[in-house]
Every structure is written in structure tokens, then in C-alpha cells.
C-alpha positions in Angstrom: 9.3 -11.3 -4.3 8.0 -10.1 -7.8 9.5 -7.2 -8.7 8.7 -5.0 -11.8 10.1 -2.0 -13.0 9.2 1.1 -15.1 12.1 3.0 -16.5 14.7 1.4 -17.7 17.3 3.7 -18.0 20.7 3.8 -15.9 19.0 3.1 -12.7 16.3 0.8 -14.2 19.1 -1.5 -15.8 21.6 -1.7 -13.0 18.5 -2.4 -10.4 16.9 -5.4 -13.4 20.8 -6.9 -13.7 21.0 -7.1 -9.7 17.9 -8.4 -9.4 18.7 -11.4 -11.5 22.5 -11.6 -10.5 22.5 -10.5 -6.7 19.2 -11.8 -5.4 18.2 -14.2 -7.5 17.4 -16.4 -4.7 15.0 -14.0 -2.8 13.4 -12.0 -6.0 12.2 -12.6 -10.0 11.8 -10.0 -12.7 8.5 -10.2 -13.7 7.8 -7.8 -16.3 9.7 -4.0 -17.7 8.2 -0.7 -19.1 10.0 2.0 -20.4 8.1 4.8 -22.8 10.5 4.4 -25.4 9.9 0.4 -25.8 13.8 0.1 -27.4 15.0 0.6 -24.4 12.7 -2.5 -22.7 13.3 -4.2 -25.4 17.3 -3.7 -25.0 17.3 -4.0 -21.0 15.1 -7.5 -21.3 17.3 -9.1 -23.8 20.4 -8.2 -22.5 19.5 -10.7 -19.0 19.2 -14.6 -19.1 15.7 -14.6 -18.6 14.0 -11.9 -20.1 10.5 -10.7 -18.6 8.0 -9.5 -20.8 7.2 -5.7 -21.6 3.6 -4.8 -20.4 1.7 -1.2 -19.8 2.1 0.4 -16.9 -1.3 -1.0 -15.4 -1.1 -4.7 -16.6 2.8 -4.4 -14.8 1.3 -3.1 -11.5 -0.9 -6.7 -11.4 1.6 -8.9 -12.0 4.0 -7.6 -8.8 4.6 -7.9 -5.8 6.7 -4.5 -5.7 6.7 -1.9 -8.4 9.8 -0.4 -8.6 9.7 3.5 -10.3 12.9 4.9 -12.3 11.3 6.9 -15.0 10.9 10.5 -14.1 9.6 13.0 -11.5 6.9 13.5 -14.3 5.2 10.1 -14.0 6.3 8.8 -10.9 3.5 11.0 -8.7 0.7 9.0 -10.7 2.8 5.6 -10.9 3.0 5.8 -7.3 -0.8 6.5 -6.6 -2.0 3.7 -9.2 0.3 1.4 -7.4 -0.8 2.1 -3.9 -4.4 2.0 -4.8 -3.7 -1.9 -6.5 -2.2 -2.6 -3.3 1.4 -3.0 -4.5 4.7 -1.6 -2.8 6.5 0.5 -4.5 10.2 2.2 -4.4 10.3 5.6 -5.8 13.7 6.7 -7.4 11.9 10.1 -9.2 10.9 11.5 -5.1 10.5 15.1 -7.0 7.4 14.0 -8.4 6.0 12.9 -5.0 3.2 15.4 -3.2 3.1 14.8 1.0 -0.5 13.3 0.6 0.9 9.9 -1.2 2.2 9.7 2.4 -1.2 10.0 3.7 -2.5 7.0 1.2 0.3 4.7 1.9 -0.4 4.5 5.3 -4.4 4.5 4.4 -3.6 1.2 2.4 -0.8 -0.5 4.6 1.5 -0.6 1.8 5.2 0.6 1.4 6.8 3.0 -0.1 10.4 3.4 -0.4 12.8 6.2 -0.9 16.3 5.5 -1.3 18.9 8.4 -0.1 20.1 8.5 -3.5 22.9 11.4 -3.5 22.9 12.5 -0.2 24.1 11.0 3.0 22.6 11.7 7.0 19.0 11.0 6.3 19.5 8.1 9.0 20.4 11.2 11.4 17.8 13.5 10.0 15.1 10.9 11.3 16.7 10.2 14.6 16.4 13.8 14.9 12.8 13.9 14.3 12.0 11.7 17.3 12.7 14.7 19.0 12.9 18.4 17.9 14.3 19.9 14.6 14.8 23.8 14.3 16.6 24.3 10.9 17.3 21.9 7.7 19.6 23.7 4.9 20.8 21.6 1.8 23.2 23.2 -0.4 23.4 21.8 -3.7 26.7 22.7 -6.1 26.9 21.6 -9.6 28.5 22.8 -12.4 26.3 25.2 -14.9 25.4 22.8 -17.7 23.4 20.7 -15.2 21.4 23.3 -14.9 20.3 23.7 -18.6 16.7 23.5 -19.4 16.0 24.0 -15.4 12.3 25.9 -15.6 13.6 28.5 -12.7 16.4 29.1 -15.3 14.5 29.6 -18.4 12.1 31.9 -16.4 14.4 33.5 -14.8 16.4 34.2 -18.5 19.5 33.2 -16.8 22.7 33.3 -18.8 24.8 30.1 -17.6 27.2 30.4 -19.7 28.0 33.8 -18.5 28.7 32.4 -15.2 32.4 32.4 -14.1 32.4 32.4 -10.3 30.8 30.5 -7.5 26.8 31.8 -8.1 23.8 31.6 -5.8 20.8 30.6 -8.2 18.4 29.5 -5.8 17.0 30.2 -2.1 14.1 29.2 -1.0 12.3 26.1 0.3 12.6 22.6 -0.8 8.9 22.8 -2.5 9.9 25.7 -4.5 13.5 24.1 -5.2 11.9 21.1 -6.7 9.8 22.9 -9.0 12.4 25.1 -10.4 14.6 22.5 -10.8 13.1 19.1 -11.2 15.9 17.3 -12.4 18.4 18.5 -9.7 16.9 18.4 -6.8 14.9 15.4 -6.1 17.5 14.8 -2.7 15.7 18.0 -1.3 12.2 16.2 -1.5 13.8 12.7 0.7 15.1 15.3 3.1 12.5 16.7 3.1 10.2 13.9 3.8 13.0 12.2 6.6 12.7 15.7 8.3 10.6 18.6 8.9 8.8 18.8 5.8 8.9 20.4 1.9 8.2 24.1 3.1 10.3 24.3 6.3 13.5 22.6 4.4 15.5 25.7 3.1 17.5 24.7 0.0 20.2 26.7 -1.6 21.8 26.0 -5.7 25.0 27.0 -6.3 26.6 27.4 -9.6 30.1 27.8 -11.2 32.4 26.5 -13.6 35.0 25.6 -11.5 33.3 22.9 -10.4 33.8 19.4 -11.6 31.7 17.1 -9.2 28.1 17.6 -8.0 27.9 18.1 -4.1 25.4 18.0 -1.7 26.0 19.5 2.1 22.8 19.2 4.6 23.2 21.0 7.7 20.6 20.0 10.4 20.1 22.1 14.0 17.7 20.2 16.9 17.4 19.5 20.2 19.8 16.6 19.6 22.8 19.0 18.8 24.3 19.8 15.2 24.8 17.7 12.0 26.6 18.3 9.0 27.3 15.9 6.1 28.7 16.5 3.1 28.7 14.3 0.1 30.7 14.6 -3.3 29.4 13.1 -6.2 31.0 11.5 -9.4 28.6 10.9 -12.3 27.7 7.2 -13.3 29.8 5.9 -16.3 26.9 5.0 -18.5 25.3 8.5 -17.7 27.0 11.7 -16.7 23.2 13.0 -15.6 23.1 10.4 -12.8 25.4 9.9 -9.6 26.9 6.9 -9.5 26.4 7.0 -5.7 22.3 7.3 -6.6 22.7 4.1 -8.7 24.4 2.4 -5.8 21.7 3.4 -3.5 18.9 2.0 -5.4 20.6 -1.4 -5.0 21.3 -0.7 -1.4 17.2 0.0 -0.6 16.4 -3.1 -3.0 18.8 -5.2 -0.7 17.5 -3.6 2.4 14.1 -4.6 1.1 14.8 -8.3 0.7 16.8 -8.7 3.6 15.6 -9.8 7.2 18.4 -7.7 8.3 18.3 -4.5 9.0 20.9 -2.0 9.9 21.1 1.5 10.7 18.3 4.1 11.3 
């Protein structure tokens, strides 16, 4: 399989040095873009055979799957321009997906995958769906300089540094979540998508100084009974803005990808 990727950041890099050390047998590298071109340039030569740095649209043509680990700002667009070339694509930035690139994946018969990332139960949240699902709540905990910059936080002229006890910020639905709080929130959007959608999923941010890990708790009610996971994160040693367990994931879906083997939901 030819693989390409856009973003070569934490994600990006760990998913190009597994490509050519873990499954070198079933997949190639065949080209990198990053908007700022050090960082290509860095990721490429750092592997044994470095693939060449191309646009965005010459990339998409020269793969086989396009693999997305830029932002939630460009990967809505990336997605679409991939879909409509007739590539595959895995989607790391899911914040920046709208429900109708759902609609156009299956309109072209391509793929498009969304690993868990920082969450766990997704593989229940789909069982689930077979049947009926009356309530989805994520809770999301993080300490308060995560949220700095946050666009609900700058409208809403919140003090964070003010904050010295456990502190609701945010309730309301996954689609309002994820624009309030684009860089936190994209595991709201997979839920969303496993389960019963971007304005049925309630979401709820918590805040405090106290704590030192990001969490992530989804509580799901349906026909099917009760389920309730809860998943602590540690940040990823080359970037404290990334769960390691989201960088671990990516290389779990890639591996999923290229194997004829398939396990769990």
C-alpha cells in the first residue's frame, strides 16, 4: 500500500517511522507535507529512505491512502479532496470533519478511518447502535492551561488562572463542544460518529488545577444495558499537547488497516 501523510508533527512522525520500521513489508512512504516544510524536511531525513515533499494535491495522486495529522483546520478539506481523487484516507484531526463527508465516502466507495485516539468503548458504542441508544455523555477533565486559547474561553472572558477547584466550563452537545474547543475535543466528534450523532452526544469540560492527567469518561445508556469507560491519559514525551495513548492509536488503525485480521468490533 502507498501511504502519504500531511502533518508531520508528533503523530505524523511516529506513524512515517512505523511505516518504514513496522510494516515495511505490507506498506511504502511515498511522499510528506507539512505547512512549515522544516518539519518535512526534518521527518524525511531522519528515515532510511526518505520520500519526497509534494503539495497537498500532487501527494493525494501518488497514494494509495492519505493519511491526515495536521489540524482540525485543514483536515475537513484534505478529507474531501481526497475522497473526490478516489484515495482513502485516515483522519487523526476528526474535529474538522462535518457528518456529510460521511455521506461522500460512501457516494465514492472509499474509506475513511477514524482512530479512537484518547478514548476507549467506541467498539461498544457501535455494538450499541445495532440496536437502540437513549443517552451518550463524555466528560472531559484537563487541567486549565489546556484550555488556553480555547474560542469558548476567550468569548466567554474566562479567567483560568483564577480557577482553583474542580470547574464545569462546558455543557452542551458534542457539535457545540467541538467548536468551543477545537483542540480538546476532537474524541467527542468519533463518539459522536460511532454513536448517535454530533447533536444528540452531550459533552461536559471540566477544569481544575488539581489535575495532572487528561481524562476522558463516556457513559452510554441503550437497550443493550449500561456502559461506562473511563480512560486516563499521560501526555506523549515529544509533546505534552498530545496523548501518548492517541499516538499509539494511530499505529493501531494503520496496523488494523494493513492487516487481514481483524479483531474486535
Amino acid at each position: 500500500m502507498k501511504i502519504a501523510i500531511i502533518g508531520c508533527g508528533t503523530i505524523g512522525s511516529k506513524l512515517a517511522k512505523a511505516i518504514e520500521e513496522k510494516f515495511k513489508d505490507r506498506a511504502e512512504l511515498v511522499a510528506l507535507y507539512d505547512v512549515d516544510k522544516e518539519k518535512a524536511v526534518l521527518l524525511a531525513s531522519s528515515l532510511s529512505k526518505p520520500p519526497p515533499i509534494l503539495s497537498p494535491d500532487e501527494l493525494i495522486k501518488e497514494c494509495d491512502l492519505v493519511i491526515e495529522a495536521a489540524s482540525a483546520k485543514v483536515s475537513g478539506e484534505l478529507t474531501r479532496k481526497a475522497l473526490l481523487a478516489n484515495r482513502d484516507v485516515m483522519v487523526m484531526s476528526v474535529g474538522g470533519l462535518e457528518e456529510g463527508i460521511l455521506d461522500l465516502a460512501n457516494e465514492k466507495h472509499r474509506y475513511i478511518y477514524m482512530p479512537s485516539g484518547a478514548i476507549c468503548g467506541l467498539d461498544g458504542v457501535k455494538s450499541a447502535l445495532i440496536g437502540k441508544i437513549f443517552r451518550v455523555t463524555l466528560t472531559t477533565r484537563k487541567p486549565p492551561k489546556a484550555f488556553e486559547g480555547a474560542p469558548y474561553v476567550v468569548k466567554k472572558k474566562i479567567d483560568l488562572n483564577s480557577i482553583n477547584e474542580e470547574t464545569i466550563l462546558f455543557q452542551g452537545s458534542a457539535r457545540e463542544a467541538i467548536r468551543g474547543f477545537p483542540q480538546n475535543i476532537n474524541v467527542a466528534v468519533a463518539l459522536s460518529f460511532a454513536g448517535i450523532g454530533l447533536d444528540k452526544t452531550q459533552v461536559r469540560i471540566v477544569c481544575s488545577p488539581y489535575f495532572t492527567a487528561n481524562s476522558h469518561e463516556v457513559e452510554v445508556e441503550g437497550e443493550f444495558g449500561k456502559l461506562t469507560t473511563k480512560t486516563e491519559n499521560i501526555p506523549a514525551p515529544q509533546n505534552p499537547r498530545t496523548s501518548y495513548l492517541a499516538v499509539l492509536s494511530a499505529i493501531a488503525t494503520l496496523k488494523g488497516i494493513l492487516n487481514y485480521v481483524k479483531i474486535g468490533t
